[in-house]
N, C-alpha and C positions, 0 to 999 in steps of 0.2 A: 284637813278637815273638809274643804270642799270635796274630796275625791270621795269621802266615805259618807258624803251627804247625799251624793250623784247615787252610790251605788245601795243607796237605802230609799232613794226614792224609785230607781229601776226595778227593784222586786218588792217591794212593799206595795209602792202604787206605780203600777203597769202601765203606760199609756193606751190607749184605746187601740191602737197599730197593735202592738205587741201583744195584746190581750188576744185580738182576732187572728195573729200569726199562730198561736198556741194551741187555739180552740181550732184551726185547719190540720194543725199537725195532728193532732186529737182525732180529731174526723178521721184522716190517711190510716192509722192508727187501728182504728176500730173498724174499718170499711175493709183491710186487708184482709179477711176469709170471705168475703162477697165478690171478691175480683174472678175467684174460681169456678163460682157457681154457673157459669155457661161455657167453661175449659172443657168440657169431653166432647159439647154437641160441637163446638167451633173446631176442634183438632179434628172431628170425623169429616164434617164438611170441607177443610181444606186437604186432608186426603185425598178425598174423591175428588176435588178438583186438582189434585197433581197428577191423579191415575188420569182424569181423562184427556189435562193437558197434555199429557208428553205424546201420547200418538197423534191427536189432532195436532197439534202445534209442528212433529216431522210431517205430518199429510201434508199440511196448510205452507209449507215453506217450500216445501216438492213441486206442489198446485202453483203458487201465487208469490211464493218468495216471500217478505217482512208482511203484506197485506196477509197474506193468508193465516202468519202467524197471531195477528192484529186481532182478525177474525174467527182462529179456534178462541184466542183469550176470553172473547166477550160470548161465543157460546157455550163455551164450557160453565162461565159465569152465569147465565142464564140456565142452564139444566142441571146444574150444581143439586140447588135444593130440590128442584122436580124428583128429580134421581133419588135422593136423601127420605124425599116425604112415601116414595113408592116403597123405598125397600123396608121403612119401617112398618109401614100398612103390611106388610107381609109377612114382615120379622117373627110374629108369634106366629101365626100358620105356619110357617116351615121349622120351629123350633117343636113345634107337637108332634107332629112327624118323626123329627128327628129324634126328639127324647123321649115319646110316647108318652100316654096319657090323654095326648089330645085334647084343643082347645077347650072344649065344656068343662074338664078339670081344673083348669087352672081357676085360684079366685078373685072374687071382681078387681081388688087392684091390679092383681098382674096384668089382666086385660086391657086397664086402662093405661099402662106406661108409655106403648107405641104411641097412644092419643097425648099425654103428656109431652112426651118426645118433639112431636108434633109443636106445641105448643111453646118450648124452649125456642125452636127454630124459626118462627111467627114472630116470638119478641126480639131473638136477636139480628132479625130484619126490620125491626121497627115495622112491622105488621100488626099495631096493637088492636085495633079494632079485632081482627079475623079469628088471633089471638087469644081476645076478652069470650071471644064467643065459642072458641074452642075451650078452654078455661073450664067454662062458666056449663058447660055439657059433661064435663066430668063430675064436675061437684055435683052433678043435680044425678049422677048416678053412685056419687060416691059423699058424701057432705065431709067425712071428717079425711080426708085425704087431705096430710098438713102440707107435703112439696105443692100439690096443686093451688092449694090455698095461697101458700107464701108466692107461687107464682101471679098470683092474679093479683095481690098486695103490689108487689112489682110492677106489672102492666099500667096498674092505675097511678100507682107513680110514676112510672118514668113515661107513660103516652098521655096518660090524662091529665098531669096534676092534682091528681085528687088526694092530696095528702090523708084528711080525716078518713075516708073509705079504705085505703093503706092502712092506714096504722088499728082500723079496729078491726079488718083481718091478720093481722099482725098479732093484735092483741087475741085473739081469739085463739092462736099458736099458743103464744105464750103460756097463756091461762089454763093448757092441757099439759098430762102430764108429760113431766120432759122425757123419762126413759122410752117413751115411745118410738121417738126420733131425735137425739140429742144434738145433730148436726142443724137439722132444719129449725129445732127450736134454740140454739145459738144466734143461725142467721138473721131470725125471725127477733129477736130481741135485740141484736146490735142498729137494722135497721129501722126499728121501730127506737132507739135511740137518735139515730141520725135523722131520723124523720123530726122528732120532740124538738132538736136544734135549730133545726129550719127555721121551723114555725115559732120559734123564740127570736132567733135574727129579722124574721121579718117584722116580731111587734117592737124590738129593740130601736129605738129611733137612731140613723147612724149620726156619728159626731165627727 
């Protein structure tokens, strides 16, 4: 009798631990399609830095032996995104060329993607200011561009804390229609859930 009293008070009434173990796993849960969303710009950026390790790193050990290798590491580290933010400023000039038609053809969003690009690469250096302000130049040439949106939702969270300025760009995804962008207005709805929680654990007084 005691054993089926224990396990009627374990899932009927939950203690306050277990409640919040539940609602983390929840979180993990629901946050798992958000992990990806800066996976192309992070694999392209460490590409370029294996290309340009391996010759500097033989130069640098030829030169200087373990120091030189030390020091291609931390330059390559350093021209990494230099290298990354050039080629995409270029990226559509050389792709006009190539595919013809040429830049004035293409329409405003395609133009804006390199600058967006840009802007993934800002946040994933925790450059949010620089960032906010690339962001926030696209939108004023593009208003309803939902990736740019949902990026700058992003930024204000995770560099500013500005949860409510988050979530009603967020909501502003939402609230259009979904077949537009199905993915972005996914993302845009799950973290604008995980956003709601927060802000509910913060009024929760903890026990």
């Amino acid at each position: 009798m005691l054993g089926h009293a224990v396990l009627i008070r374990y899932f009927l009434f939950p203690s306050t631990k277990n409640m919040r173990k539940r609602v983390k796993q929840n979180k993990k849960r629901r946050l798992a399609p958000l992990k990806n969303i800066d996976s192309i710009a992070r694999s392209q950026m460490l590409r370029l830095f294996a290309w340009l390790f391996a010759p500097l790193c033989v130069l640098g050990f030829w030169v200087s032996g373990v120091l030189g290798v030390i020091t291609a590491f931390f330059v390559c580290l350093v021209i990494s995104p230099l290298i990354m933010l050039i080629l995409e400023k270029f990226s559509r000039i050389t792709a006009s060329f190539l595919y013809g038609g040429g830049y004035g053809s293409w329409s405003k969003r395609e133009q804006l993607l390199g600058d967006l690009n840009t802007v993934k690469h800002r946040k994933m250096r925790k450059e949010y200011d620089q960032a906010l302000k690339a962001v926030n130049r696209i939108l004023k040439v593009d208003p309803d561009f939902s990736e740019a949106i949902f990026l700058k939702a992003q930024i204000l969270w995770e560099g500013f804390k500005n949860t409510a300025a988050a979530q009603g760009y967020l909501k502003q995804i939402i609230e259009t229609k979904k077949d537009r962008d199905e993915t972005i207005h996914r993302w845009a709805s799950t973290l604008y859930d995980e956003l709601t929680e927060i802000e509910k654990e913060k009024k929760t007084p903890s026990q």
